[in-house]
C-alpha positions in Angstrom: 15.7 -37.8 -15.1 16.1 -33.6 -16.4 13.1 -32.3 -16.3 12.3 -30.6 -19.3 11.8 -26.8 -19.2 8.8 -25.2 -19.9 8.8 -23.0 -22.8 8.5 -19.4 -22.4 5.4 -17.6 -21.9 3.9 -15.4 -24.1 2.1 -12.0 -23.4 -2.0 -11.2 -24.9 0.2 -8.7 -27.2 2.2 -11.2 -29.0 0.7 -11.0 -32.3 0.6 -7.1 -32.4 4.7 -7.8 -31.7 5.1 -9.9 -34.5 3.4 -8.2 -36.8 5.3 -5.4 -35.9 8.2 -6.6 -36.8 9.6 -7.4 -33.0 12.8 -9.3 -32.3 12.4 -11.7 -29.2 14.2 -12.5 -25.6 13.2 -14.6 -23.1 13.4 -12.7 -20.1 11.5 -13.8 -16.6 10.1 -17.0 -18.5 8.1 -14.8 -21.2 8.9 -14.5 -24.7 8.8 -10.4 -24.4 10.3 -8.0 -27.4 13.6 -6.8 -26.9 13.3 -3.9 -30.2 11.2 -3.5 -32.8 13.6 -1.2 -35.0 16.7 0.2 -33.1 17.4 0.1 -29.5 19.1 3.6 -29.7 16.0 4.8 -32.1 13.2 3.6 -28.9 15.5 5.0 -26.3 15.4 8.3 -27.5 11.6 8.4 -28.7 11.3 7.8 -25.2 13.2 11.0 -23.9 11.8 13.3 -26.3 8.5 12.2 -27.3 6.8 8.9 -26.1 7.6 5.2 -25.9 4.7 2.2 -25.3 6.1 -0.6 -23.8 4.0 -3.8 -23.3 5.3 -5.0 -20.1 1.8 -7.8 -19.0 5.2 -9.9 -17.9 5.3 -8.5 -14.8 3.2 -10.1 -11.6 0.0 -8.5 -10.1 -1.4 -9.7 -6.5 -4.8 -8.2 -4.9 -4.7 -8.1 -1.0 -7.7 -7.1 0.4 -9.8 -7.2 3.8 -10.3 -5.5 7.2 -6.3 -6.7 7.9 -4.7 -5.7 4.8 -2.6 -3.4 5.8 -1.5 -4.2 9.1 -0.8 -7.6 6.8 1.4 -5.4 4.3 3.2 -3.7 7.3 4.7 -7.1 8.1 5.3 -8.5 4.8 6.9 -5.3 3.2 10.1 -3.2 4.1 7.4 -0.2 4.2 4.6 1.3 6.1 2.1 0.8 3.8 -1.1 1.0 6.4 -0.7 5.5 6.1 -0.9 5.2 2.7 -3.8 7.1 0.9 -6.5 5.6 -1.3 -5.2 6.7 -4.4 -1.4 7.0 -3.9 1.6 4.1 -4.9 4.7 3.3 -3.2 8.0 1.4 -4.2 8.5 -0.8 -1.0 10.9 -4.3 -0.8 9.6 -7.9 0.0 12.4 -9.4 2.6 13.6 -12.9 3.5 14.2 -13.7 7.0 18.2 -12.9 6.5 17.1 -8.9 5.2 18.0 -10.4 1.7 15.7 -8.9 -0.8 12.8 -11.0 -2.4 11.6 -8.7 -5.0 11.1 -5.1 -4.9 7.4 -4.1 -5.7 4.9 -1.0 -6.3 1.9 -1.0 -3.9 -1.1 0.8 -5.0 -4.2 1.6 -2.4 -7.0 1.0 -4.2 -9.5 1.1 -1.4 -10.0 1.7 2.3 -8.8 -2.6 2.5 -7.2 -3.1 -0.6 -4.4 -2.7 -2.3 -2.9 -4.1 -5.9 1.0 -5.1 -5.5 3.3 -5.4 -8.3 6.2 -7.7 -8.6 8.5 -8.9 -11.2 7.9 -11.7 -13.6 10.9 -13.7 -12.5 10.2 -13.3 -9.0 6.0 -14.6 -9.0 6.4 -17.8 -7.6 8.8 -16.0 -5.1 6.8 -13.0 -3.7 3.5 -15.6 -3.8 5.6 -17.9 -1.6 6.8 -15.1 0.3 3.2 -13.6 1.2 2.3 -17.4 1.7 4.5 -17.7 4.2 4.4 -14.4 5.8 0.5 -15.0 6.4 1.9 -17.7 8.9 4.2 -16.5 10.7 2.5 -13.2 11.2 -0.8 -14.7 12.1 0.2 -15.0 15.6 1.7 -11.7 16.2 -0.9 -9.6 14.7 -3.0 -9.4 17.6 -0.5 -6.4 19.2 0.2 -4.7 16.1 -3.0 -4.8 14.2 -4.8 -2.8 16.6 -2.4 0.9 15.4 -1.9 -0.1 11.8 -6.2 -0.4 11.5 -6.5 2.8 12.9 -3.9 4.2 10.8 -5.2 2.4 7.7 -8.7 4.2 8.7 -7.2 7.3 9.0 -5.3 7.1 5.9 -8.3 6.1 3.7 -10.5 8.5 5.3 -8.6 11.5 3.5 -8.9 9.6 0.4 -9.5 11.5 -2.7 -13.0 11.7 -5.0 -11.2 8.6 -6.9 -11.4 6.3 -3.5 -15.1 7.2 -3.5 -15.5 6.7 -7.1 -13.6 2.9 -6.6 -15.7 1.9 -3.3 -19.0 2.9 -5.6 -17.9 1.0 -8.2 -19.6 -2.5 -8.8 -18.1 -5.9 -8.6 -20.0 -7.8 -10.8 -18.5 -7.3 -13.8 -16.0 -10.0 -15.1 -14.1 -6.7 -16.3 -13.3 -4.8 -13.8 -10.5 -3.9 -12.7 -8.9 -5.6 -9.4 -8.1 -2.1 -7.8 -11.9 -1.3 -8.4 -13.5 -4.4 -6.9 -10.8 -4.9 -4.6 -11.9 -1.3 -3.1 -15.4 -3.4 -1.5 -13.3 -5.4 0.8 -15.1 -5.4 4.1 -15.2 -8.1 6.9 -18.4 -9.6 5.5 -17.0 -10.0 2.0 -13.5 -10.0 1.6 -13.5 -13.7 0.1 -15.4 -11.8 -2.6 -12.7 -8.6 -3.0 -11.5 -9.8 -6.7 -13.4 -10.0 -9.5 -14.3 -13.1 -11.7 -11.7 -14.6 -14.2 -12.0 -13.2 -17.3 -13.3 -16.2 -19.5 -10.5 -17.8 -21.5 -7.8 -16.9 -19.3 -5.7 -19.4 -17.3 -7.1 -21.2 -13.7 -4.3 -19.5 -12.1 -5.5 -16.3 -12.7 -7.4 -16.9 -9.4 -5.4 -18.9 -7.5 -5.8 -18.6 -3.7 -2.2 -17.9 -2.5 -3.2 -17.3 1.2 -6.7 -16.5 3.0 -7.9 -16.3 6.7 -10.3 -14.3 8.7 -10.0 -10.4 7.6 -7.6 -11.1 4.7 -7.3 -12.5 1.1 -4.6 -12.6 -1.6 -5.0 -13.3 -5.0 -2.8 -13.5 -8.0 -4.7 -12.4 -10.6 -1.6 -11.8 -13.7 -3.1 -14.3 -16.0 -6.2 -12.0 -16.1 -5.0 -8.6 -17.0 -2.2 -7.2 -19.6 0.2 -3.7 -18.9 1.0 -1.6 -20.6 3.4 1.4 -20.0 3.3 4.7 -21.8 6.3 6.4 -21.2 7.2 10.1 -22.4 7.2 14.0 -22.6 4.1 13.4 -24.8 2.9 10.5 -22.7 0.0 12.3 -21.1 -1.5 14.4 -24.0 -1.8 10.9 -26.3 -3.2 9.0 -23.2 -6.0 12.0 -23.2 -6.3 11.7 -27.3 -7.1 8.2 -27.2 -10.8 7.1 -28.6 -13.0 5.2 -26.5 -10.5 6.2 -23.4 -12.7 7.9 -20.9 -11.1 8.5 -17.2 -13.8 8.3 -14.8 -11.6 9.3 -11.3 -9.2 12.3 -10.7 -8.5 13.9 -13.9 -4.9 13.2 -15.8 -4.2 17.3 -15.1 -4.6 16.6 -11.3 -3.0 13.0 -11.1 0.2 13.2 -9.0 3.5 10.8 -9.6 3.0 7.9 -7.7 -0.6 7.5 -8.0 -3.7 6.2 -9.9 -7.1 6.9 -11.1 -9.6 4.8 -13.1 -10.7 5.1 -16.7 -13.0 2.7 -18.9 -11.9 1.7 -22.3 -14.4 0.0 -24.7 -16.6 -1.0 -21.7 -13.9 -2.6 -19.5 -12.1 -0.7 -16.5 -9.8 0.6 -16.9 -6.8 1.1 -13.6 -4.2 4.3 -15.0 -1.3 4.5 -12.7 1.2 7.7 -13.0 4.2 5.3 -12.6 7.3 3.9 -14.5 10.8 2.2 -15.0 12.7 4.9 -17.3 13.1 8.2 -15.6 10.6 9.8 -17.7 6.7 11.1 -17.0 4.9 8.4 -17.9 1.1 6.4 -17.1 1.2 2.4 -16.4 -2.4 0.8 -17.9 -3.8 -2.5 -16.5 -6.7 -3.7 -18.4 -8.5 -7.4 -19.0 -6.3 -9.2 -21.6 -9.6 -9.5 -24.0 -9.3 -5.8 -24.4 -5.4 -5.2 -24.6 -5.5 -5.5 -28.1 -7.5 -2.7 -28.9 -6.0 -0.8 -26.2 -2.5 -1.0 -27.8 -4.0 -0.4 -31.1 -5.4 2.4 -30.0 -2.5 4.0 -28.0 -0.4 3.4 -31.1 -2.7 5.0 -33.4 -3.1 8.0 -31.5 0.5 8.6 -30.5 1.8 8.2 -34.0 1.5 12.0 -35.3 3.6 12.9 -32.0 6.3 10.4 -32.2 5.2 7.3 -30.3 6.9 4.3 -30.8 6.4 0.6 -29.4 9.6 0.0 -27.6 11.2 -3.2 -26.5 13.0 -4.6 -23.1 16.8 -2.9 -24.5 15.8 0.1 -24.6 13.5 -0.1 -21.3 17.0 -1.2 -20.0 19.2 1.7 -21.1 16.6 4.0 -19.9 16.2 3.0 -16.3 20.2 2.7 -16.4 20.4 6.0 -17.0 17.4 7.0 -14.4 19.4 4.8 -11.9 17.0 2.5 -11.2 18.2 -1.0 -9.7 17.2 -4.7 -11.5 16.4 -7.8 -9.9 19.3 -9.8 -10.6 21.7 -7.2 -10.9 21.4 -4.8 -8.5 19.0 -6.2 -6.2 19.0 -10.2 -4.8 19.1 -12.3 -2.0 22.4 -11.6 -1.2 22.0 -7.9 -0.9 20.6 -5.7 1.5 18.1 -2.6 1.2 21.1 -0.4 2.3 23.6 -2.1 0.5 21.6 -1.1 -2.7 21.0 2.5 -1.6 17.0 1.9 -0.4 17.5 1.9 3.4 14.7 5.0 3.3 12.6 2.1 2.7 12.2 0.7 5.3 10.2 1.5 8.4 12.9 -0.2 10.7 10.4 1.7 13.7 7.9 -0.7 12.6 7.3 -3.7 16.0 7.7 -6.3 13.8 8.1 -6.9 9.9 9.8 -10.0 7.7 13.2 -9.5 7.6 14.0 -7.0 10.6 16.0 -9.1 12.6 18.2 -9.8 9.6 19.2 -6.4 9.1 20.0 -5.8 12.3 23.0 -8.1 12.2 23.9 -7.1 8.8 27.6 -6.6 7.9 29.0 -2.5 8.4 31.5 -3.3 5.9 29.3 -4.8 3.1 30.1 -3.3 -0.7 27.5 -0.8 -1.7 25.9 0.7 -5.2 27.5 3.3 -6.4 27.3 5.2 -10.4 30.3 5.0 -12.3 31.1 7.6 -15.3 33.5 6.9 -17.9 35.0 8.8 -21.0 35.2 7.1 -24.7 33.2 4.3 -26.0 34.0 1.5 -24.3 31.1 0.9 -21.2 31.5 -1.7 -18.5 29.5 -4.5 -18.5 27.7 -6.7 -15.6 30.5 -9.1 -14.3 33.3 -6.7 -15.0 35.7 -6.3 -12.0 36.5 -2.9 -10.8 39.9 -1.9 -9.3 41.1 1.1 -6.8 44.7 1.2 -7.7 45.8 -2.5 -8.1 43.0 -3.9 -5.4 39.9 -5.0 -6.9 37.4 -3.5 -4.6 34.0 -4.6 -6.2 32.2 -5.7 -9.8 29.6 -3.7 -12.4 26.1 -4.7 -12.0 25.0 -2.9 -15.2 26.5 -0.8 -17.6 26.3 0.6 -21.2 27.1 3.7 -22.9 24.5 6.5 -22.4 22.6 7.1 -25.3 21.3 10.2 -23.6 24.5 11.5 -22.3 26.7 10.1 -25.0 29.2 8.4 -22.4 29.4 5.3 -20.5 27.7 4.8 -17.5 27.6 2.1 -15.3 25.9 0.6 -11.4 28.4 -1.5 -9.4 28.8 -2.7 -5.5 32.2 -1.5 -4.3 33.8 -1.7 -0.7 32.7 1.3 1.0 35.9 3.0 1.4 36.0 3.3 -3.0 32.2 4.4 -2.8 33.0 8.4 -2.0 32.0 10.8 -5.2 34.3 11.7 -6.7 37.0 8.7 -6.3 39.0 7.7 -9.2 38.4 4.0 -10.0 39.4 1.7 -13.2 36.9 -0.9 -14.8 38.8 -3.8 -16.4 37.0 -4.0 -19.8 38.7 -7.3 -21.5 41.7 -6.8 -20.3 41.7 -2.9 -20.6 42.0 -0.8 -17.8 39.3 2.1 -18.5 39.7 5.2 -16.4 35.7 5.7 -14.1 34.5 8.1 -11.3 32.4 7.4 -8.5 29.4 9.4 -9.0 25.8 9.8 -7.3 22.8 8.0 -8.7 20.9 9.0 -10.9 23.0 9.8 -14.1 20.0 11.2 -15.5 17.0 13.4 -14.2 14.3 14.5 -16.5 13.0 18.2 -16.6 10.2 18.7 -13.8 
């Protein structure tokens, strides 16, 4: 008997979306707006003034206690364990073969804890992943746990003012952020390193995905909504905003790739100076009961400087053009972090990690990402073959014309002797044979 699927998910911001006028997709198994007025219109509000994005699809996961990070070395591509309190980092969860899982941000958010972000399609994948990493690596941490504590130490010790704000912080508020009360791990009370569901939400919000002696890993999604706010104008409305008071390192002094924390209406509030679209930008996690208000708010005070909500389109054309890969497209099981140009992310000097043997006996001749360019109208689209000459020598992974740049762009895995800058390839577009040169990613880069 077919089991029936489950419908999609909605996110705390549905109403607002609907009310708004919003136009649906299902897209990780949530019911997420793809536009509210005009893809084209969101994309550029984005690169000139500022974009809010509800994206509470994606997956959060608290990992917290005294073996944290050595517990992240092993689990992620990265070295996570030198990472300062108060910094992010993109890293890659593995399979065994040096496929990739998911890729994720990793935020420190304390001396032992750290918040990791995955994708919404890829939750059950990176909870089974860490599920089963916490097994295998149990019995090999004893020789590697030893360098990556001292290194965590050492990294957490030159935390900023906002590490010491989050490890002051209390835990008993059924508000708080993870990041905050995940920053009291200790080996006394790591069990208690995440906060209390937020009443209402769903008994997943908690669930245990793995736990032992010196470590704990929650998923806690169900409990808290994102938001991004992406723009030129990004940071002056997220310092406009009524009742929005940020209570770690200032937004002046807050460098990409990091955090800092802020309370909004009495709930914590975790600001991260992250993205997915090439531009400046601040990512908001906040408990679901207050993401209304929060949205309401950034709206409202955006509006006299050209914010817009934006949808999943133009969130897609926008990290095209910033060449940033999607899962499913450019990144999967069947493709390796060097394939996909992210070999700097891994630590391969690491002892031991998920993963490590597999790229070792990865193929030399595997196809790899490069950025195509076109002329005209016509883009290539994922699927589309691409040809050196009469060969086919590898297939677009995403593509669309450039509403910044005004030409078609496009990501695709050729063979690497097609993948040089500057070679003259053809994309078969229904039949059509459009002229496309290999270029370096990205296609765009905002002004610094």
């Amino acid at each position: 008997m077919t089991e029936t699927p489950a419908p999609p998910r909605t996110s705390p911001l549905h109403d607002r979306h609907e009310a708004l006028g919003a136009s649906f997709t299902d897209f990780g198994g949530w019911n997420m707006p793809v536009r509210y007025t005009s893809d084209i219109a969101e994309h550029h509000a984005v690169r000139e003034t500022a974009g809010l994005f509800d994206i509470s699809h994606m997956a959060e996961f608290v990992v917290a206690g005294p073996r944290a990070a050595a517990f992240l070395d092993y689990v992620l591509a990265g070295r996570l364990s030198t990472m300062k309190v108060g910094k992010a980092k993109y890293s890659l969860v593995l399979a065994a073969s040096g496929g990739i899982v998911d890729d994720v941000i990793v935020y420190r958010t304390g001396p032992q804890s750290f918040l990791v972000i995955s994708n919404a399609g890829n939750r059950d994948a990176v909870a089974a992943a860490l599920d089963a990493a916490q097994r295998t690596w149990a019995p090999a941490s004893d020789a590697s746990t030893g360098s990556a504590t001292a290194a965590s130490a050492a990294a957490a010790s030159t935390g900023s003012a906002t590490a010491a704000s989050a490890a002051a912080a209390s835990t008993g508020s059924a508000t708080s952020a993870p990041a905050t009360a995940a920053a009291h791990a200790t080996s006394a009370d790591a069990a208690a390193a995440v906060p209390e569901p937020v009443e209402g939400t769903s008994p997943r919000s908690f669930a245990v995905v793995a736990g032992s002696t010196g470590l704990r890993v929650e998923d806690v999604t169900d409990s808290y909504a994102l938001i991004a706010l992406q723009g030129p104008e990004a940071r002056g409305i997220l310092g406009s905003i009524p009742g929005v008071e940020i209570t770690g390192t200032p937004l002046a002094e807050l460098g990409y790739y990091a955090w800092t924390e802020g309370v909004f209406e009495g709930a914590s509030l975790f600001v991260a100076r992250t993205g997915y679209t090439g531009e400046d930008g601040y990512e908001l996690m906040i408990p679901t009961a207050q993401a209304g208000a929060l949205w309401d708010a950034v709206l409202a005070s955006g509006r006299d400087a050209g914010l817009v909500p934006c949808g999943l389109a133009a969130r897609d054309t926008l990290r095209l053009e910033a060449g940033m890969p999607l899962y499913g497209h450019e990144l999967s099981l069947d493709i390796v972090p060097a394939q996909a140009g992210l070999g700097r992310v891994v630590a391969v000097d690491k002892p031991a990690f998920v993963g490590k043997d597999g790229l070792s006996s990865a193929p030399a001749d595997a196809p790899v990402l490069v950025g195509l360019v076109a002329q005209g109208r016509r883009a290539g689209r994922a699927g589309y073959a691409v040809l050196h000459g009469d060969d086919v020598v590898g297939g677009i992974t995403s593509g669309a014309l450039s509403p910044t740049l005004g030409h078609p762009v496009a990501m695709a895995f050729v063979a690497p002797a097609a993948s040089a800058p500057g070679t003259e390839l053809t994309i078969d577009v229904r039949g059509t044979r459009i002229p496309a040169t290999v270029t370096a990613l990205p296609f765009y880069r905002r002004n610094a």
